[in-house]
DOKE-394332 format. One record per residue (C-alpha): residue number from 1; residue in one letter; chain; x, y, z. Coordinates in nm, 3 decimals. Last residue first. Layout:
! residues N
- k_r_c_u_v_w
- NUM_A_A_X_Y_Z $
...
This chain:
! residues 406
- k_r_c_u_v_w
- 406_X_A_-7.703_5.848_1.052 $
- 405_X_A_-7.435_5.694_0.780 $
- 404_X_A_-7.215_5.639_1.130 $
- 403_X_A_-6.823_5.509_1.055 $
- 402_X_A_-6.692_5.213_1.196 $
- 401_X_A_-6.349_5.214_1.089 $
- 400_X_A_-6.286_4.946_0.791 $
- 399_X_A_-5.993_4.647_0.823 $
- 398_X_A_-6.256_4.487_0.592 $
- 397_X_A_-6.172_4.151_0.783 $
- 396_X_A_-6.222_4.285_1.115 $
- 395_X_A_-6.534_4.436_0.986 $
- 394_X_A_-6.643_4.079_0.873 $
- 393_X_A_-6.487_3.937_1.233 $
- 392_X_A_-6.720_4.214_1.434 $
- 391_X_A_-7.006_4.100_1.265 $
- 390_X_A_-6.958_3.771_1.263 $
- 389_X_A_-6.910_3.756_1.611 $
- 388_X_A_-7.209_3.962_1.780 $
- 387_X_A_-7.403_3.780_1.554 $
- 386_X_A_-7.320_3.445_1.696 $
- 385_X_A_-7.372_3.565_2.028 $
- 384_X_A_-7.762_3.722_1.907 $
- 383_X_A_-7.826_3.397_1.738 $
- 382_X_A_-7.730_3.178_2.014 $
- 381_X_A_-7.993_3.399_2.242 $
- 380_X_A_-8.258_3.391_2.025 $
- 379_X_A_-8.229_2.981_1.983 $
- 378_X_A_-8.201_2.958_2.352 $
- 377_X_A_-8.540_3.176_2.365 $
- 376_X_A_-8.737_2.951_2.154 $
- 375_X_A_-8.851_2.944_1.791 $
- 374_X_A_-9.133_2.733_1.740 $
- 373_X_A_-9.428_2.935_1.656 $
- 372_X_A_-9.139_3.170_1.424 $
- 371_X_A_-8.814_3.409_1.413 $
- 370_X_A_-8.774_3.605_1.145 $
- 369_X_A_-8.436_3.806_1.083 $
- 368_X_A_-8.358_4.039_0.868 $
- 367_X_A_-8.038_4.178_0.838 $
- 366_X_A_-7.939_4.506_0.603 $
- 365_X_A_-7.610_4.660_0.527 $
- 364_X_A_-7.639_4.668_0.156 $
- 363_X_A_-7.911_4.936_0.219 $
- 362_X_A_-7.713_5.142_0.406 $
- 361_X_A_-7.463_5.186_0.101 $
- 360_X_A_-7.737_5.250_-0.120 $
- 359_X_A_-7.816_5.505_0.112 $
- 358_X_A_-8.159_5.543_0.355 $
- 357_X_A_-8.459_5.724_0.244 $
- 356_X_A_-8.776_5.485_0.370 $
- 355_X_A_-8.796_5.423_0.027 $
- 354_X_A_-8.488_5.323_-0.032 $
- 353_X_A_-8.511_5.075_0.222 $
- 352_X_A_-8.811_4.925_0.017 $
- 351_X_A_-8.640_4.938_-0.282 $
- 350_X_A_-8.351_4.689_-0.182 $
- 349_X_A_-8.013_4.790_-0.316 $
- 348_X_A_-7.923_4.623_-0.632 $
- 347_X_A_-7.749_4.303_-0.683 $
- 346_X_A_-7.990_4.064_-0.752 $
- 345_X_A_-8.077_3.765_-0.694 $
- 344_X_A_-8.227_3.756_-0.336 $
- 343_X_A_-8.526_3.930_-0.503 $
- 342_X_A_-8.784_3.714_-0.417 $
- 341_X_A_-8.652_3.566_-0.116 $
- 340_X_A_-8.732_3.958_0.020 $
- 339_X_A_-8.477_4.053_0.289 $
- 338_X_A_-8.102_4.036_0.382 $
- 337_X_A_-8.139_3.652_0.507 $
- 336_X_A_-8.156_3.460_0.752 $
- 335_X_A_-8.072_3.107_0.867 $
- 334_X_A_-7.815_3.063_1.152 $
- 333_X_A_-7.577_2.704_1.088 $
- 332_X_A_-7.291_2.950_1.209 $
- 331_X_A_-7.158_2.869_0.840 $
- 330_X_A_-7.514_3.047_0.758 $
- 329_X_A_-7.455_3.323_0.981 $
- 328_X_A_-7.134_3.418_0.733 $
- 327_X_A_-7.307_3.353_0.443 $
- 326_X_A_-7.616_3.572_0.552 $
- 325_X_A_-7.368_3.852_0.697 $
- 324_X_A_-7.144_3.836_0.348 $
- 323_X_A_-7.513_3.894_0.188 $
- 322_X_A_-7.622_4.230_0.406 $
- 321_X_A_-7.273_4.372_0.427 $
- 320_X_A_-7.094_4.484_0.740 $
- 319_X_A_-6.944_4.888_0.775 $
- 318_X_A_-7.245_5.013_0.921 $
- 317_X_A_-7.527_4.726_0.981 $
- 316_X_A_-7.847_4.729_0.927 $
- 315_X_A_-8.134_4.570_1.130 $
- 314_X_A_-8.458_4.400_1.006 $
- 313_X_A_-8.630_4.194_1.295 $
- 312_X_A_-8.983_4.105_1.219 $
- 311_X_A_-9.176_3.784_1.386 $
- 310_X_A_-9.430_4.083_1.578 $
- 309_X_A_-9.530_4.270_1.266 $
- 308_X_A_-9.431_4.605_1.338 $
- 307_X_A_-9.587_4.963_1.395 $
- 306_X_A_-9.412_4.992_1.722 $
- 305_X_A_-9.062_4.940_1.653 $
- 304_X_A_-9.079_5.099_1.335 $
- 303_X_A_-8.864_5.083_1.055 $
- 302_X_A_-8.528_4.937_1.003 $
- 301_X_A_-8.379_4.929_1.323 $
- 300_X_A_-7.943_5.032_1.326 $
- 299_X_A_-7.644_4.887_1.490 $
- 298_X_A_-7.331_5.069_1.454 $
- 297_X_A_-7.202_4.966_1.808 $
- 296_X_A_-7.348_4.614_1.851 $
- 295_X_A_-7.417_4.556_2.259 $
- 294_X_A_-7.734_4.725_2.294 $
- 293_X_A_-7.889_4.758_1.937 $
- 292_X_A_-7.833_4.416_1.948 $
- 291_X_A_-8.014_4.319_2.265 $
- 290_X_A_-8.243_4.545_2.231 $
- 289_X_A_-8.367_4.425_1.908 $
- 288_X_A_-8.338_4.042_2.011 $
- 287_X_A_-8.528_4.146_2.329 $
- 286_X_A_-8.799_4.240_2.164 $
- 285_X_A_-8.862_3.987_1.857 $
- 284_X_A_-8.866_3.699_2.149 $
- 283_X_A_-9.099_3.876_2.341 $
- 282_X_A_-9.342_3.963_2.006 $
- 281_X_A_-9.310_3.615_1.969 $
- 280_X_A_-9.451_3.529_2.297 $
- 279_X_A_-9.722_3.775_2.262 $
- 278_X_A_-9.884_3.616_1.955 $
- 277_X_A_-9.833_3.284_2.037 $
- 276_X_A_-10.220_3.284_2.154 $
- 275_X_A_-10.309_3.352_1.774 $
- 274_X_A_-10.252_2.984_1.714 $
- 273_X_A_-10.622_2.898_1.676 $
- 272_X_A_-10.679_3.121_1.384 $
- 271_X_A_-10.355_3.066_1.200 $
- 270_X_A_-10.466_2.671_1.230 $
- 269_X_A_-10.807_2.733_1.010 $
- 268_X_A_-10.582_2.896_0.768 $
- 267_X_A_-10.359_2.596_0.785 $
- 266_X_A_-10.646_2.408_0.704 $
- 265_X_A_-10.740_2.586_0.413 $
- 264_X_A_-10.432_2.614_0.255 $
- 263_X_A_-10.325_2.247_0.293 $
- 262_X_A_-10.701_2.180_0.114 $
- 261_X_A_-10.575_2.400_-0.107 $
- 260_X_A_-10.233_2.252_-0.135 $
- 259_X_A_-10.347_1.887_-0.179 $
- 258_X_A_-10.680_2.011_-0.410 $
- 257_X_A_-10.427_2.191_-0.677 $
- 256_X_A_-10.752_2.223_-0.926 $
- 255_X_A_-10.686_2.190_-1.275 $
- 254_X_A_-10.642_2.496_-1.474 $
- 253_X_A_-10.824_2.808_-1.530 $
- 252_X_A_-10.895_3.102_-1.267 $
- 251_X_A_-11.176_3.333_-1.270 $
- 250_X_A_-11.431_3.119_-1.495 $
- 249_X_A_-11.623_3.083_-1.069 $
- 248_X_A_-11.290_2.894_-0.999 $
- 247_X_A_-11.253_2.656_-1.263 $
- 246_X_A_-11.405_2.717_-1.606 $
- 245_X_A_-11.111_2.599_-1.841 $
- 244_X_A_-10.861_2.784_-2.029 $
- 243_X_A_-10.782_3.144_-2.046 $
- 242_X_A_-10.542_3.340_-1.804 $
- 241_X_A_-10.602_3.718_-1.680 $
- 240_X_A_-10.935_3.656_-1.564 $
- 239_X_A_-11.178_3.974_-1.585 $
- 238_X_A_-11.239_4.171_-1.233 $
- 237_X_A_-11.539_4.430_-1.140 $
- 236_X_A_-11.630_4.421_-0.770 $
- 235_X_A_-11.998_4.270_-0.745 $
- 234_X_A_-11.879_4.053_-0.463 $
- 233_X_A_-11.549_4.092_-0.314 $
- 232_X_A_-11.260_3.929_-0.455 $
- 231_X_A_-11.048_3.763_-0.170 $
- 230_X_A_-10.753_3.629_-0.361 $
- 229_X_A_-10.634_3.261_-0.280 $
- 228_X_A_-10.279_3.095_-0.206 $
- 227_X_A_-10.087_2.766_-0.336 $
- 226_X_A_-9.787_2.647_-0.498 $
- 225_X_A_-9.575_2.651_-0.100 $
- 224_X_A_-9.738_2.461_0.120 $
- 223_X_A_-9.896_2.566_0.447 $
- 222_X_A_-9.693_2.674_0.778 $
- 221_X_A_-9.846_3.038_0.719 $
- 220_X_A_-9.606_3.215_0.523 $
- 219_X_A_-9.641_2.864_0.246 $
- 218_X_A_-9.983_2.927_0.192 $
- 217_X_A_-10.000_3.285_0.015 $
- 216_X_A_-10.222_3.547_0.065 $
- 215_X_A_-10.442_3.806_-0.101 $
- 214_X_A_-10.733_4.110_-0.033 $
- 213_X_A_-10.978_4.219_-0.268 $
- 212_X_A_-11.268_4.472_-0.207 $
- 211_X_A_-11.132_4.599_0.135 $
- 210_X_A_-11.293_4.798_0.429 $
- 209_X_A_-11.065_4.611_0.710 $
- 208_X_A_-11.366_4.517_0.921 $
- 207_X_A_-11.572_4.383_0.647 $
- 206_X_A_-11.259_4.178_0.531 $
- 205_X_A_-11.150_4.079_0.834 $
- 204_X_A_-10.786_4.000_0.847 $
- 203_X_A_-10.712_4.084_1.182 $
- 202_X_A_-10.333_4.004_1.248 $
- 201_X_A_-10.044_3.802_1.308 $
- 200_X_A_-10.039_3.473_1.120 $
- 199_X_A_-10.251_3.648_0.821 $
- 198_X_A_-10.055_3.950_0.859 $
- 197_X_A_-9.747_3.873_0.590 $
- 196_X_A_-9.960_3.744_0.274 $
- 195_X_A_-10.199_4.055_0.322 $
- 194_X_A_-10.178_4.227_-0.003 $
- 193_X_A_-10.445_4.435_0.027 $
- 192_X_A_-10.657_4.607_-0.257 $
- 191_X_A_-10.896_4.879_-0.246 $
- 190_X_A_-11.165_4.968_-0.495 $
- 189_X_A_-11.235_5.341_-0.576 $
- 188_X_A_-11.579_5.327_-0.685 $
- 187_X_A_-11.614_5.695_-0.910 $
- 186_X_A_-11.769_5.496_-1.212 $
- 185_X_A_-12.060_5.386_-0.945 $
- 184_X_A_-12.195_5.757_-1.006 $
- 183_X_A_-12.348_5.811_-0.663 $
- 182_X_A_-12.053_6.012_-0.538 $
- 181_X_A_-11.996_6.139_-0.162 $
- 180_X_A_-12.059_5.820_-0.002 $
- 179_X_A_-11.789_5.687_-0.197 $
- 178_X_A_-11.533_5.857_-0.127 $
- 177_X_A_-11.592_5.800_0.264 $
- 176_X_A_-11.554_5.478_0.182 $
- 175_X_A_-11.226_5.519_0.037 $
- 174_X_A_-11.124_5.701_0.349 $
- 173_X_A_-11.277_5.402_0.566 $
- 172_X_A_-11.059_5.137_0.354 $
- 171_X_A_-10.762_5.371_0.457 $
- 170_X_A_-10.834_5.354_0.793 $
- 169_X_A_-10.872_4.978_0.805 $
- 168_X_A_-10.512_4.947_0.626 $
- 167_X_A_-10.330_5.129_0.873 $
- 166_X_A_-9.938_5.001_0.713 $
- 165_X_A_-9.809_4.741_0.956 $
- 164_X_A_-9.399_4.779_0.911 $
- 163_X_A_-9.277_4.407_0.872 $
- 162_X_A_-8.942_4.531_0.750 $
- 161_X_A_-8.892_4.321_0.430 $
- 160_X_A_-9.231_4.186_0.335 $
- 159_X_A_-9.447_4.487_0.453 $
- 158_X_A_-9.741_4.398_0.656 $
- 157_X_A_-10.084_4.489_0.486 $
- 156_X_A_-9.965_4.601_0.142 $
- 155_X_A_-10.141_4.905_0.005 $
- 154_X_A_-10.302_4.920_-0.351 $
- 153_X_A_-10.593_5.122_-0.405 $
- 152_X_A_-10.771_5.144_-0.756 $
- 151_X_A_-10.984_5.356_-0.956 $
- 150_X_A_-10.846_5.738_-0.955 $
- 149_X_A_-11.026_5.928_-1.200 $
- 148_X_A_-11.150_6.192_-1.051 $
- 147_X_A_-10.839_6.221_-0.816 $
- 146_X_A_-10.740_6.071_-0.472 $
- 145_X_A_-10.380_6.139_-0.360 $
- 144_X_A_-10.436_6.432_-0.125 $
- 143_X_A_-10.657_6.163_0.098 $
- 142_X_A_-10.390_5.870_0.078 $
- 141_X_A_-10.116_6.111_0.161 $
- 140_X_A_-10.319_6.223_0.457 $
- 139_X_A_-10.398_5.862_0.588 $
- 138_X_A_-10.003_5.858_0.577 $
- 137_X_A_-9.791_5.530_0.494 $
- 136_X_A_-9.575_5.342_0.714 $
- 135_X_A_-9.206_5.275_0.689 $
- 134_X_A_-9.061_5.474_0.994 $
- 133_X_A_-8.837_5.695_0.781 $
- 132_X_A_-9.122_5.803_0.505 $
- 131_X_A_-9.343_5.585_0.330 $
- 130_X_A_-9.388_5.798_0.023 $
- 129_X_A_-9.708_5.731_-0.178 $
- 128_X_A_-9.641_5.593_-0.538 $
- 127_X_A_-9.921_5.738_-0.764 $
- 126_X_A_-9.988_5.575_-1.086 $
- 125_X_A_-10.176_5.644_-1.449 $
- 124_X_A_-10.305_5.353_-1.594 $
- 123_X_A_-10.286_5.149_-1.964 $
- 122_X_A_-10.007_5.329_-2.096 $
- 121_X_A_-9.778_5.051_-2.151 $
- 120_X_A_-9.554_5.161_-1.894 $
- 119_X_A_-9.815_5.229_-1.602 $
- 118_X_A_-10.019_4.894_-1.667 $
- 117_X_A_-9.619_4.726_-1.673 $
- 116_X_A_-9.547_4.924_-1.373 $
- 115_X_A_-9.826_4.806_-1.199 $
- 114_X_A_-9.771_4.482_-1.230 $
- 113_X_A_-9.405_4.503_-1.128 $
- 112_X_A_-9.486_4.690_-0.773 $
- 111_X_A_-9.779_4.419_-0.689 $
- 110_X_A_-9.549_4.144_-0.764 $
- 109_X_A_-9.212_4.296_-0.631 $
- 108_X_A_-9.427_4.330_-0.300 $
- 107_X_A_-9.473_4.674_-0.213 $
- 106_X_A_-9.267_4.970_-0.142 $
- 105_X_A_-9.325_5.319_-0.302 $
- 104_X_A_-9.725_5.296_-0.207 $
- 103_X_A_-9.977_5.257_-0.413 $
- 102_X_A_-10.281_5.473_-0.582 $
- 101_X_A_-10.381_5.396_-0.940 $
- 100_X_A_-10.577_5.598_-1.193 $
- 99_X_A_-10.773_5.455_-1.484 $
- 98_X_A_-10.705_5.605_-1.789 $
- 97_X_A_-10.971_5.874_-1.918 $
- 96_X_A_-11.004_5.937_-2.298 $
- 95_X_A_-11.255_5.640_-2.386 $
- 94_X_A_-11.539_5.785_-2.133 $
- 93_X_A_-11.784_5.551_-2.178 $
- 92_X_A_-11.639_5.220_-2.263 $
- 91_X_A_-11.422_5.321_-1.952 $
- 90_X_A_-11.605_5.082_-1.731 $
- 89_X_A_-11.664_4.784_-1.853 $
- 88_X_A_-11.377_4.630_-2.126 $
- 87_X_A_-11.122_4.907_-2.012 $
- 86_X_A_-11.182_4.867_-1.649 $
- 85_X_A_-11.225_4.499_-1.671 $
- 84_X_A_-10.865_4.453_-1.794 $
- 83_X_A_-10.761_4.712_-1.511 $
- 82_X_A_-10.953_4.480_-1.271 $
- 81_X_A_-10.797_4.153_-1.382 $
- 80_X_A_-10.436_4.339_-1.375 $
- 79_X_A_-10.461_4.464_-1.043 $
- 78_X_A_-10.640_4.166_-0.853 $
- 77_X_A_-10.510_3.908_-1.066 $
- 76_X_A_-10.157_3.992_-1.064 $
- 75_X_A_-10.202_4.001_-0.709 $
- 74_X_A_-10.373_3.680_-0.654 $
- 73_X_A_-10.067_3.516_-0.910 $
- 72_X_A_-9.808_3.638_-0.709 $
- 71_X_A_-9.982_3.596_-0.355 $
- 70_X_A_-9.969_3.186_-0.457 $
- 69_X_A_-10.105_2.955_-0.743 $
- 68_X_A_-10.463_3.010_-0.683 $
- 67_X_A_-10.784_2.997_-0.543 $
- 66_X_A_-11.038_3.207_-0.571 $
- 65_X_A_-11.259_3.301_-0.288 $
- 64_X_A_-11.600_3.536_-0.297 $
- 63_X_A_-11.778_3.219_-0.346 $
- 62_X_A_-11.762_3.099_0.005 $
- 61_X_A_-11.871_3.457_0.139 $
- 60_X_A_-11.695_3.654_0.377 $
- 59_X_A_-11.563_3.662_0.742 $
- 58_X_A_-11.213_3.646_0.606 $
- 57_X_A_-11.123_3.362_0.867 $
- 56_X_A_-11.473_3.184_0.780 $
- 55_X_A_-11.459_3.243_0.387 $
- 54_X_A_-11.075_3.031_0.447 $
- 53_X_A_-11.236_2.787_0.626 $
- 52_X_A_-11.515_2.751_0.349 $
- 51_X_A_-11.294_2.740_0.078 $
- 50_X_A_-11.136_2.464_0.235 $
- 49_X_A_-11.434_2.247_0.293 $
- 48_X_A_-11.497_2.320_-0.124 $
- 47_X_A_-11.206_2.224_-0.228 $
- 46_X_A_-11.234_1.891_-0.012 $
- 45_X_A_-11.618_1.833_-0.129 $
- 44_X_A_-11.458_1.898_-0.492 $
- 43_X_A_-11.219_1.614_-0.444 $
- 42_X_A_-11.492_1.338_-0.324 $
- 41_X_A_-11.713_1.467_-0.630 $
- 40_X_A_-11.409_1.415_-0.813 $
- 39_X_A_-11.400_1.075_-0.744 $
- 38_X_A_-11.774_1.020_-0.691 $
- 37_X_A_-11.820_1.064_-1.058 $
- 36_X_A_-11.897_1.437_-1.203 $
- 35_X_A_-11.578_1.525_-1.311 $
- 34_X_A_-11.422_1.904_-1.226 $
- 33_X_A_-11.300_1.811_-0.883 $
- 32_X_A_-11.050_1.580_-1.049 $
- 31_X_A_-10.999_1.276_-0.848 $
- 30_X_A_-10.696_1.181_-0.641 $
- 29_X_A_-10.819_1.060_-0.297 $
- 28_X_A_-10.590_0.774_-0.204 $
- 27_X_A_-10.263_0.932_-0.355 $
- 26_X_A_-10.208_1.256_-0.315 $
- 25_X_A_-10.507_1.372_-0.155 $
- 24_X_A_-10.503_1.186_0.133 $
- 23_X_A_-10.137_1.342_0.243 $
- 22_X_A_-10.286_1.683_0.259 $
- 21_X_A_-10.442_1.638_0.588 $
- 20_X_A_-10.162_1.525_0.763 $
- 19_X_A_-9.960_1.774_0.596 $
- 18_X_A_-10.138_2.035_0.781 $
- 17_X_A_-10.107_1.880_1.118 $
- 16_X_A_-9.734_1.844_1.061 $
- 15_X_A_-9.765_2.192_0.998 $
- 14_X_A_-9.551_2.293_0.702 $
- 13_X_A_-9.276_2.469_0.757 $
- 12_X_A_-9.268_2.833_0.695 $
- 11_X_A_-9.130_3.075_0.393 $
- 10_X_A_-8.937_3.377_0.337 $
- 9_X_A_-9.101_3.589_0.638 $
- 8_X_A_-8.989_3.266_0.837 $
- 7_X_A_-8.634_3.308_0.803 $
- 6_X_A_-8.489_3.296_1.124 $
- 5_X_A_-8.458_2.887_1.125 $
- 4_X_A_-8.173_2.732_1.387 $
- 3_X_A_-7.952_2.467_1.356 $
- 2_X_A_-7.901_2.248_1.634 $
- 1_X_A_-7.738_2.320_1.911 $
């Protein structure tokens, strides 16, 4: 067999489809949207297609999308360009309040990073909600967390590592709610989504999800990789965080990428239509996680089962490491990995399992696994044998006793 792909939450192929599109754009259609000749006109009516297939799977405006570089740069946008326009707008008149954030103790490095830098430099004040065993956060923690002063919302959509699906719709009604009860438009609480992992999977209305800025990335949803957009709902206060030219509504500076966004777009368009392989991946995910919790002893979920994105499979391991498993399944010619791409670097135990309260020693133990459109059951199946082997042979080699941490 040939080798198989579980390590879609890290990044997708692109379409074949999708790159069709692109390809143009390379070469044969090369203008700069920005000029006025029918070269760049050519370009901008590309930018502008995609923009509207990505308004149409949002079910907002045209000009309510930014591109960008990726779900990195849309969330440093979204939190940072808001604080910025916080302190230049809103606070002008009450210079003694910082703004007060609300997120939960595992998002996206991105999100997490930025708003430990506003935190750390003093420029916000920051709740991070518990997400308990299961990995979802509480409508009740999100109520007991508002204050007078809080400003922003921050709540991942699917989580990155163990696909938990946090109820983002509910919590954009609880803000809502807020805001009925105030007429001062200085108590807005605007809520932000980081929705990179649902786009594939699920509902990513923005009228039906209650949000005021919502991101995603390209190259999760067999797009390219160097492109994404932030959803920035209109009248919601945000200042650019990089200066330069007037692309992008003066939001976002530099030259158009119009390959990847018209990539981006179309792939969008494609998420849409593929929703029928919905159920079969949620099969596939299903029996892989009773298969293993089945027939490995010391076999642990990660999460949820129920409140899961259907292409996630994090397990952990007793007496196995996370990164010798990876190696080990990667000789097997098995791609996973132990979670985020992101932070495959690094040595520490994954934040996100600490959050839901498990060991340093448990965390070091984690799988996941992603399967994707075009993983098939004979893939599954390989991957579950070849599993079954390498972890026995790393414990084996560790001459450990399997011990339970639960």
């Amino acid at each position: 067999m040939n080798n198989i792909y579980l390590d879609n939450a890290a990044t997708t192929s692109v379409d074949p489809e999708v790159l069709k599109e692109m390809l143009p754009y390379f070469s044969k259609k090369y203008g700069n949207p920005m000029s006025i000749h029918s070269f760049g006109q050519e370009s901008l009516e590309a930018v502008d297609r995609a923009r509207n297939q990505a308004a149409d799977f949002l079910n907002c405006k045209p000009d309510e999308i930014i591109f960008t570089s990726g779900a990195t740069e849309s969330n440093n946008l979204a939190i940072k360009g808001f604080i910025k326009s916080y302190y230049f707008g809103l606070k002008k008149n009450s210079p003694k309040e910082n703004p007060h954030i609300i997120t939960s103790a595992f998002e996206h490095h991105c999100v997490m990073e930025s708003i430990k830098f506003l935190e750390k430099s003093g420029q916000a004040e920051v709740t991070y909600l518990p997400v308990y065993k299961d990995g979802v956060v509480r409508i009740e923690d999100i109520k007991n967390s508002i204050k007078p002063n809080t400003a922003l919302v921050s709540i991942m959509y699917v989580n990155n590592e163990i696909g938990t699906v946090q109820p983002i719709a509910e919590i954009g009604e609880i803000i809502r709610e807020h805001h009925s009860q105030f007429s001062n438009p200085k108590s807005k609480i605007l809520f932000h989504t980081d929705a990179t992992q649902a786009v594939n999977y699920f509902d990513c209305d923005v009228e039906k999800l209650n949000v005021d800025l919502l991101s995603l990335s390209g190259h999760k949803i067999y797009g390219p990789k160097g492109v994404g957009l932030l959803y920035v709902r209109k009248g919601t206060p945000i200042s650019r965080i990089q200066d330069g030219g007037e692309q992008e509504f003066k939001m976002r500076s530099g030259t158009h990428n119009v390959p990847g966004i018209v990539g981006l777009g179309f792939a969008i368009k494609k998420a849409q239509d593929a929703k029928n392989k919905i159920q079969e991946i949620i099969n596939l995910r299903n029996y892989f996680i009773e298969k293993v919790l089945k027939e490995i002893p010391g076999s642990h979920l990660n999460g949820s089962k129920e409140k899961r994105s259907p292409n996630n499979i994090n397990f952990r391991f007793d007496n196995a490491e996370g990164e010798s498993l990876v190696l080990a399944l990667d000789q097997e010619g098995i791609a996973a990995s132990t979670g985020s791409a992101c932070s495959s670097g690094t040595l520490e135990p994954s934040h996100v399992l600490l959050a839901l309260g498990l060991k340093p020693e448990q965390c070091h133990g984690s799988l996941r696994l992603t399967p994707g459109r075009e993983t098939t059951r004979k893939e599954i199946d390989c991957a579950i044998d070849k599993l079954k082997e390498v972890v026995k042979r790393l414990r084996d080699i560790s001459g450990s006793v399997l011990e339970e941490f639960n």
